[in-house]
C-alpha positions as CSV (number, residue, x, y, z in Angstrom):
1,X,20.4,45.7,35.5
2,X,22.2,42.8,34.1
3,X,22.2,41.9,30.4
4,X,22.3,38.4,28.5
5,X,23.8,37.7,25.3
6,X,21.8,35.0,23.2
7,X,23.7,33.4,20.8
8,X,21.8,32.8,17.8
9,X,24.3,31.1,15.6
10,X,24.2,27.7,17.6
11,X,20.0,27.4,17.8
12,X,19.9,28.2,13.8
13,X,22.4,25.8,12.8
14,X,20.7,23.2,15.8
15,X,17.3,24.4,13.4
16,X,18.6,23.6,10.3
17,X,19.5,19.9,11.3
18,X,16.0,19.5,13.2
19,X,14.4,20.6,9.8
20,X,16.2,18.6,7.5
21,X,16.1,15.8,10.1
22,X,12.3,16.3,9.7
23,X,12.0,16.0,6.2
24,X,14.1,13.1,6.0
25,X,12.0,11.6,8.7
26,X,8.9,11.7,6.6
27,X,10.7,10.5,3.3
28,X,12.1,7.3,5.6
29,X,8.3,6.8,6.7
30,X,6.7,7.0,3.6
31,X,9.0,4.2,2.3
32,X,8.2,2.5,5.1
33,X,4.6,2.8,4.6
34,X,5.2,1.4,0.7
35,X,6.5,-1.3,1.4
36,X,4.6,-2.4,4.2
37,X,1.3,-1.9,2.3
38,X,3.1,-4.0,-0.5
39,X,3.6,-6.7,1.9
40,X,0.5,-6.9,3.3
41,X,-1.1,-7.3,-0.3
42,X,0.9,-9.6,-1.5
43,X,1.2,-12.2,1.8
44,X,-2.9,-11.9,2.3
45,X,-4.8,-15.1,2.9
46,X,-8.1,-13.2,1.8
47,X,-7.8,-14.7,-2.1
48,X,-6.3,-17.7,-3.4
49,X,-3.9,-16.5,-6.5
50,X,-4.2,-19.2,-9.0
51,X,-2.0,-17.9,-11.6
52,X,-0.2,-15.6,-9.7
53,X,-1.0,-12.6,-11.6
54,X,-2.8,-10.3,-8.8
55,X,-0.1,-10.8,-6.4
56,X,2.5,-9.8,-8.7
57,X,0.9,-7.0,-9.8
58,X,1.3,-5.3,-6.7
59,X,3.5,-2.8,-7.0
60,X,4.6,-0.2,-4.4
61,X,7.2,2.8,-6.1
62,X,9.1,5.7,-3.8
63,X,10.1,8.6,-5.9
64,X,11.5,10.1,-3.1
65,X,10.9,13.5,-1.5
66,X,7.1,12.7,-0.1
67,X,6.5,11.2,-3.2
68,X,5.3,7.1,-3.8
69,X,2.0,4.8,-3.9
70,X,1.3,1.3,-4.5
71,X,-0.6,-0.1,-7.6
72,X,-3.0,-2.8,-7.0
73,X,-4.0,-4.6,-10.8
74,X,-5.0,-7.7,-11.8
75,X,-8.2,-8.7,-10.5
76,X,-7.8,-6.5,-7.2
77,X,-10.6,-4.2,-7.5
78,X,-13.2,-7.4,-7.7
79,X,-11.9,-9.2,-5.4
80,X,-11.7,-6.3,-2.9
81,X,-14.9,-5.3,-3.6
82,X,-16.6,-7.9,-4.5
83,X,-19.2,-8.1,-7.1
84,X,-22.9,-8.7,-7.8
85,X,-24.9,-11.6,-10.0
86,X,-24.2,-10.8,-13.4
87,X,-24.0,-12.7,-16.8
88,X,-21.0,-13.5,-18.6
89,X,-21.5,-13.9,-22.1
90,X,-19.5,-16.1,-24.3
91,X,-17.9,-14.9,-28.0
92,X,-19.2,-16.8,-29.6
93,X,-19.1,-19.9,-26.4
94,X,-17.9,-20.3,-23.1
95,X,-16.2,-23.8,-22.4
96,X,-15.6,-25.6,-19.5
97,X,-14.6,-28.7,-18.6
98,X,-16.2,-30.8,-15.7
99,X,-14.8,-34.5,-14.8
100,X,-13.1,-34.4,-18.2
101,X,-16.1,-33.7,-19.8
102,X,-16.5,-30.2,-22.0
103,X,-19.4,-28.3,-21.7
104,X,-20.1,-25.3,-24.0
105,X,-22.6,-22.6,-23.3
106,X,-23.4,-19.0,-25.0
107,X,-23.7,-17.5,-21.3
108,X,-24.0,-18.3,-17.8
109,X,-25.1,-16.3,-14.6
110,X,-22.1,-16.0,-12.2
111,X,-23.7,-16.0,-8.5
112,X,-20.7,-12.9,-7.8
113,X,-18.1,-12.8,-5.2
114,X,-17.8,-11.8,-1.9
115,X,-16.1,-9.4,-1.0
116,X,-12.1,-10.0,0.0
117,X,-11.1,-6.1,1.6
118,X,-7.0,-7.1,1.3
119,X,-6.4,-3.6,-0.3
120,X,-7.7,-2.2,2.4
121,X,-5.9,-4.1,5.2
122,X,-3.1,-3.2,3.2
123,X,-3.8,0.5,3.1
124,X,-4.2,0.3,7.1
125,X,-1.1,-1.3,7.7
126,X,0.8,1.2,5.6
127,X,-0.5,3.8,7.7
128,X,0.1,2.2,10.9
129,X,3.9,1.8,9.7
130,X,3.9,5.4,8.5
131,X,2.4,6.6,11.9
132,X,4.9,4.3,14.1
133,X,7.9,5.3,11.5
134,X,7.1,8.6,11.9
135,X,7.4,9.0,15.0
136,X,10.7,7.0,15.7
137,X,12.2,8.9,12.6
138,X,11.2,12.5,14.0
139,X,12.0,11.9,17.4
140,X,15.8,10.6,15.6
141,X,15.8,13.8,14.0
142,X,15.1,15.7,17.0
143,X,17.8,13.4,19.2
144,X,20.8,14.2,16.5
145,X,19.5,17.9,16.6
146,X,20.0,18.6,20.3
C-alpha cells in the first residue's frame, strides 16, 4: 500500500488569490459596465439635446465593492418612453414665436413624442461590457492564481 501526502498549504494560499482575484474581477466589470452605459447615453443619436441638459445629466457613479449605477435626469424618462397627446396649459399664457411673430395662447394640445429607447440601448450595452469584462477579468484572476 503506498501513501500520498497532499499538501494543503499551497492550494489554500492558490484559493485565496483565485477568490480575491474573483472579487476584484467583478468590481473591475461593474466599472466597466458604468461607464459604458454612460457612454452610450450620452453619444446617442436617438434625441437631439438642444440645451444640453439631458446629456449632461447622465451620470454613472462606482462606490466600489459591487456597488454603482447610472442616473438618467433631465428629460430622459419622456424621451425614452415617449409620451401620449396631452395638453399643456399655460400660467397664465404660453408664448411662442413663429417667423418673428409672437403668438400667445392659454393651452395647446401637444401631438406627444415618440418614443427614443437610448436608456435602454444604454442599459444593454453596460451589460454586454459587464458580461465580456467579466469574463476576461475572471479568467485573469484564475491565470495569476495557477
Amino acid at each position: 500500500m503506498s501513501h500520498t501526502r497532499v499538501e494543503t498549504a499551497a492550494f489554500l494560499r492558490g484559493w485565496e488569490m483565485l477568490e480575491a482575484g474573483i472579487v476584484q474581477a467583478a468590481n473591475f466589470a461593474l466599472r466597466d459596465a458604468i461607464k459604458a452605459t454612460e457612454e452610450s447615453g450620452k453619444a446617442t443619436s436617438l434625441f437631439k439635446d438642444r440645451s444640453g441638459k439631458t446629456r449632461a445629466s447622465i451620470k454613472g457613479t462606482y462606490s466600489g465593492f459591487g456597488r454603482g449605477s447610472v442616473s438618467f435626469g433631465g428629460a430622459s424618462r419622456l424621451l425614452d418612453k415617449g409620451t401620449r397627446p396631452h395638453t399643456i396649459k399655460g400660467r397664465p399664457f404660453l408664448r411662442f414665436e413663429v417667423n418673428g411673430t409672437a403668438f400667445y395662447r392659454r393651452f395647446v394640445k401637444h401631438p406627444g413624442t415618440a418614443e427614443r429607447p437610448f436608456v435602454r440601448q444604454a442599459r444593454e450595452r453596460g451589460e454586454m461590457a459587464a458580461n465580456y469584462g467579466a469574463a476576461y477579468y475572471v479568467g485573469e484572476a484564475i491565470r495569476r492564481a495557477r
